[in-house]
C-alpha positions as CSV (number, residue, x, y, z in Angstrom):
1,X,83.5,-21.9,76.2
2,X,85.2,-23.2,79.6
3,X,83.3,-26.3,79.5
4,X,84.8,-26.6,76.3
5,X,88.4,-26.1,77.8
6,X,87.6,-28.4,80.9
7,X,86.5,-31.1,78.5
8,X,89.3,-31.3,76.0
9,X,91.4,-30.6,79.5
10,X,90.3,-33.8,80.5
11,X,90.8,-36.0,77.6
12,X,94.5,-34.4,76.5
13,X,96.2,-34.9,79.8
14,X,96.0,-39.1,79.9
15,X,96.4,-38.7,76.4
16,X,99.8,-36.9,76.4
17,X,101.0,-39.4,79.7
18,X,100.3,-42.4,77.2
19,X,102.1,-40.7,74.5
20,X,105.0,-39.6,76.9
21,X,105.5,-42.8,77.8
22,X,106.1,-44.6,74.5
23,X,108.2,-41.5,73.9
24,X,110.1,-42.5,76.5
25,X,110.7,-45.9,75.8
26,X,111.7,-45.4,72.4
27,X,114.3,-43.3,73.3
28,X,115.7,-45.7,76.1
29,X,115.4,-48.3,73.3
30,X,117.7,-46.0,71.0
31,X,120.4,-45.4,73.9
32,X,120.5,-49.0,74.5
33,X,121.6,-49.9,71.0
34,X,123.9,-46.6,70.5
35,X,125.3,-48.0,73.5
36,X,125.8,-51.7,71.8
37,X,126.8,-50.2,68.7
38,X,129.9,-48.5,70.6
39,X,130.9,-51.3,72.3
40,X,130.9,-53.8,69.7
41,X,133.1,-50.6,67.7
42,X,135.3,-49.5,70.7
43,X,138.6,-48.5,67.6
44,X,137.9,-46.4,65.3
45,X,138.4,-47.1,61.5
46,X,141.1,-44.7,59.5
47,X,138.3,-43.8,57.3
48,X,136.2,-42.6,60.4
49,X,139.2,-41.5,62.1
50,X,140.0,-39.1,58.7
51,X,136.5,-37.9,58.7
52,X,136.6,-36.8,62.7
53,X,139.7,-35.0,62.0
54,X,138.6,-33.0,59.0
55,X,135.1,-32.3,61.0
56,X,137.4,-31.1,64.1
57,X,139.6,-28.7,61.3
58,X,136.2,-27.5,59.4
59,X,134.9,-26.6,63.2
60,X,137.9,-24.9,64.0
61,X,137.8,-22.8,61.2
62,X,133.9,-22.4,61.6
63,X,134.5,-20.9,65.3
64,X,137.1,-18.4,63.8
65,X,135.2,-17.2,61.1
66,X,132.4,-16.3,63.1
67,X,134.7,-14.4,65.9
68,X,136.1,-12.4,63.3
69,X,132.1,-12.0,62.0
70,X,131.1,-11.6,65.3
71,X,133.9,-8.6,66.0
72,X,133.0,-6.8,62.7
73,X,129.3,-6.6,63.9
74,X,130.1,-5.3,67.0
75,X,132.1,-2.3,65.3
76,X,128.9,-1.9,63.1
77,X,126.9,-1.6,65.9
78,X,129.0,0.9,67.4
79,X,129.0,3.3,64.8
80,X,125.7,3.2,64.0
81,X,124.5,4.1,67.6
82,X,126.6,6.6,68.3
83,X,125.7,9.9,68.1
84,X,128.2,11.3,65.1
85,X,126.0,8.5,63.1
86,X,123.0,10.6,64.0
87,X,124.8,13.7,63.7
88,X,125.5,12.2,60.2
89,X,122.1,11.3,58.9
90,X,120.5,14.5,60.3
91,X,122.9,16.9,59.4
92,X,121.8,15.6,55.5
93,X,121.0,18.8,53.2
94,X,117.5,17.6,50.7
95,X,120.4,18.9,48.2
96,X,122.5,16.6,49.6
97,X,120.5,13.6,49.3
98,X,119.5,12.3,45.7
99,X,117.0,13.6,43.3
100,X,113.3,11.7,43.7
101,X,111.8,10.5,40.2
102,X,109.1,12.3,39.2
103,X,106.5,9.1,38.8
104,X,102.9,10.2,38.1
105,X,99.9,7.9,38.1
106,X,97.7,8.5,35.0
């Protein structure tokens, strides 16, 4: 079994280098011609310019929803650990609670 491990050891780690490599390359290729794209467009069209500001507005409202969602949650969390929540749940009567079906298997 660990000559098993040493061998595919052995093969994998050139393996992943070459493969790293080209990795890397393409992404430098990418960059290079992101970075040609946004020189050759240094203004921004009104279209895009539209589209930025209705991201920027949607994002906005995005970050407020999820304080407000983020705020309820923490009061959910504090009521459910406390100890009246336990005090709650364990202080139940059976006549409290609802009646089980009778279900028999035949």
């Amino acid at each position: 079994m660990e000559d098993a491990i040493a061998i595919v050891m052995v093969f994998s780690i050139p393996l992943v280098a070459i493969l790293g490599n080209y990795f890397l390359r393409y992404k430098r290729l990418q960059m290079e011609q992101l970075k040609q794209g946004l020189e050759s467009n240094d203004r921004l069209t009104a279209s895009t310019s539209g589209k930025v500001l209705d991201l920027e507005l949607t994002v906005q409202r995005l970050e407020a929803e999820n304080k407000s969602l983020h705020q309820r949650l923490q009061n959910l969390e504090t009521i459910v650990t406390s100890v009246e929540w336990d005090q709650l749940t364990t202080e139940a009567a059976p006549s409290q609670l609802p009646p089980l079906a009778d279900k028999t298997i035949s």
